[in-house]
C-alpha positions in Angstrom: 5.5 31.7 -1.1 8.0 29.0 -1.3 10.2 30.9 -2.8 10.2 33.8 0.5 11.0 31.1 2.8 13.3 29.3 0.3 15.0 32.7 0.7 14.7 33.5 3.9 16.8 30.3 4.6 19.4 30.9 2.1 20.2 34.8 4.2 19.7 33.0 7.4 22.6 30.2 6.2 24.6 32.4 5.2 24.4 34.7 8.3 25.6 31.7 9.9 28.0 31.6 7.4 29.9 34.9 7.7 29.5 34.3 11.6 31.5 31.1 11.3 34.1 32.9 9.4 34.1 35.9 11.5 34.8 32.9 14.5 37.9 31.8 12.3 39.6 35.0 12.4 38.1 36.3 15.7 39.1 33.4 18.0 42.0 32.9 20.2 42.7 29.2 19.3 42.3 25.8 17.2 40.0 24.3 19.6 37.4 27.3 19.4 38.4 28.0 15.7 37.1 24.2 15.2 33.9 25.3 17.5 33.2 28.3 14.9 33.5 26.2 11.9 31.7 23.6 13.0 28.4 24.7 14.2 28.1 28.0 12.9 29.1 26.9 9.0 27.4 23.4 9.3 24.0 25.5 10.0 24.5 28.0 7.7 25.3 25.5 4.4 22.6 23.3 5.7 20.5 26.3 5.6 21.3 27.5 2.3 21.2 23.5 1.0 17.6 23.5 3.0 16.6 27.0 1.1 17.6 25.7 -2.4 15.5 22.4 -1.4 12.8 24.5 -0.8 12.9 26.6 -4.2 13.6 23.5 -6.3 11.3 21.0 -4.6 11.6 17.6 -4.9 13.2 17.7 -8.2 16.9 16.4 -9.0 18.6 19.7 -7.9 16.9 19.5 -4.7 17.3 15.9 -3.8 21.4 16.7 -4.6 21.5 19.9 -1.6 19.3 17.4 0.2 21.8 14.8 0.3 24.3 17.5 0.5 22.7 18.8 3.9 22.5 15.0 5.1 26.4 15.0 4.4 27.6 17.5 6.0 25.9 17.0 9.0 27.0 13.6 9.2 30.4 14.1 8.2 31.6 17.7 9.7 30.9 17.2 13.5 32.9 13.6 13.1 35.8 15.5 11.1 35.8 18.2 14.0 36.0 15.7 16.4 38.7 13.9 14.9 40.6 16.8 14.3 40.6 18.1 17.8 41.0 14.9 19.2 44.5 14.6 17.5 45.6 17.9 17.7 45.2 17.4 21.8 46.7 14.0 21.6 49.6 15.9 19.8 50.1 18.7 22.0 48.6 22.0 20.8 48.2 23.8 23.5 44.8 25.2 24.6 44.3 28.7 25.0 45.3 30.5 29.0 41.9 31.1 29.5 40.4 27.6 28.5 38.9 26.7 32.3 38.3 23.1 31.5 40.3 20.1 29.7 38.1 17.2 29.9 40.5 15.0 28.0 43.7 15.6 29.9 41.4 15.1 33.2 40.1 11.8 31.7 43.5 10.4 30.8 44.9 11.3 34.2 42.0 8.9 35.4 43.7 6.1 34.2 
């Protein structure tokens, strides 16, 4: 049985996996190319980290993808942040049919 849902979370990750990727190519620019590889490919290695904890129980291999998962998901939506931060700051532009820019509205406050 553990080893079905084990499974089942490995396919679902990397769904969200090859839906991440898809966003990479698929979207228009760097600020929703950042969006795609951050949520969608932060769930789906957690998933698949989660899946292998699950088959491997709480044995050396599965504390390592747990504190994999516990990395990731600390580090990748800081990294994202970061990067889109700066690339704003710098002057990438946003796409033409980005509505909103939060950040430029913010520093306009000032």
């Amino acid at each position: 049985m553990n080893e079905f849902i084990g499974f089942t979370f490995i396919i679902i990750g990397a769904l969200f996996d090859l839906f991440g990727c898809i966003g990479l190519i698929r979207l228009p620019d760097l600020y929703n190319r950042l969006q795609a590889a951050t949520k969608c490919v932060t769930l789906g290695t957690c998933g698949i980290l989660l899946g292998s904890l699950i088959i491997f129980g709480l044995t050396a291999a599965g504390m390592k993808a747990f504190l994999c998962a516990l990395f990731i998901l600390i580090t990748s939506p800081t990294s994202a942040h970061a990067l889109a931060r700066a690339s704003h700051i710098a002057g990438v532009k946003l796409w033409e049919g980005s509505v909103v820019d939060k950040l430029k509205e913010d520093t306009e406050k000032k």
